[in-house]
N, C-alpha and C positions, 0 to 999 in steps of 0.2 A: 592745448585746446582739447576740450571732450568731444566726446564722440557726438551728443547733440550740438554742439555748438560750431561743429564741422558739418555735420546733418542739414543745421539752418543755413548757413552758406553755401552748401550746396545745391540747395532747393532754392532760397532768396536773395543770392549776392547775382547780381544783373552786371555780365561782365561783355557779353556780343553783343553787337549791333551787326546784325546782318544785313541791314541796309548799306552799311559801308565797305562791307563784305561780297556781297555778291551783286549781280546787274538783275535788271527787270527779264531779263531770257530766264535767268536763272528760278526766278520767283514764278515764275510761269511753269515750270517743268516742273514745281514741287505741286503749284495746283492740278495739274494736269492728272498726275500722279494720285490726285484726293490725301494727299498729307496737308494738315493741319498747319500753315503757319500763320504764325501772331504777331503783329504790330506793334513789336516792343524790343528792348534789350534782351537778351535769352540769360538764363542764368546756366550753369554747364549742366543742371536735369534738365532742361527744355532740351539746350540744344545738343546732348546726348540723345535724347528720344529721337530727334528730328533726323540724326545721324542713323538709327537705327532702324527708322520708318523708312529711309532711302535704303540699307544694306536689304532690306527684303525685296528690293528686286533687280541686286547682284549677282552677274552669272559671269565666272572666271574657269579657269585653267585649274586654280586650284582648289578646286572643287568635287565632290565624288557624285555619285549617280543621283543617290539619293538628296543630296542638296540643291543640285541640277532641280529636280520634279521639285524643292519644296518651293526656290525661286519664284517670285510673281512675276509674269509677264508685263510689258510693259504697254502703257495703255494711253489710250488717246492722242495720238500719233508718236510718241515721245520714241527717239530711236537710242539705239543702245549707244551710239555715238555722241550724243548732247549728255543723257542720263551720265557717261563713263566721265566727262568732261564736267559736268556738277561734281558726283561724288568727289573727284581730287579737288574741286575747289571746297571741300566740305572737310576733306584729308587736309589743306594746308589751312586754313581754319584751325582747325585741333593744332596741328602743329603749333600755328602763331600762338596760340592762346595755353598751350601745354606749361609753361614756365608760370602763369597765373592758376591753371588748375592747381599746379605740385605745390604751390604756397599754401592752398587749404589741406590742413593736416588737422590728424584726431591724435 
C-alpha cells in the first residue's frame, strides 16, 4: 500500500462507532468539555483528534511542572473523577480497535 493510499484510509476508512462505545454520561462530559463530537462512525483521524482534545486536560503523576500549568482545567462541573473514567474508556477504545488500526500500512 502507498503512502497516499494509507493516507486515504486513514482520514476516510469510518471504523468507530462511538455510540456503541460509550453511554450518554460519557457524550455529555465531552460536551461539557466544548470538544467537538459528530454523529457518525469516526475514522482513526477523527477519533485520534478527539483522543487528543481529551489528553489536554490530563493531569497525572507523571507529569512535570511545566505540563502541570500547560494542562486545561476542567470546566462546567466536569470532576476529575468522571473526566479520568472517560479517558480509560477512550484508552480501551484504541485498545479494541488497535489490531484494525496496524492492518492500515504504507
Amino acid at each position: 500500500m502507498s503512502f497516499h493510499e494509507w493516507q486515504k484510509q486513514y482520514h476516510e476508512k469510518e471504523i468507530i462507532n462511538l455510540k456503541k462505545e460509550l453511554i450518554i454520561d460519557d457524550f455529555e462530559i465531552i460536551e461539557k468539555l466544548e470538544i467537538e463530537i459528530k454523529d457518525k462512525i469516526y475514522t482513526e483521524y477523527e477519533f485520534e483528534h478527539l483522543k487528543l482534545e481529551l489528553y489536554k486536560y490530563y493531569k497525572g503523576g507523571d507529569m512535570n511542572k511545566e505540563e502541570m500549568k500547560a494542562a486545561k482545567k476542567l470546566i462546567n462541573g466536569v470532576t476529575r473523577k468522571k473526566y479520568n473514567e472517560l479517558l480509560n474508556k477512550i484508552e480501551e477504545i484504541e485498545k479494541k480497535y488497535e489490531e484494525i488500526f496496524s492492518r492500515i500500512e504504507f
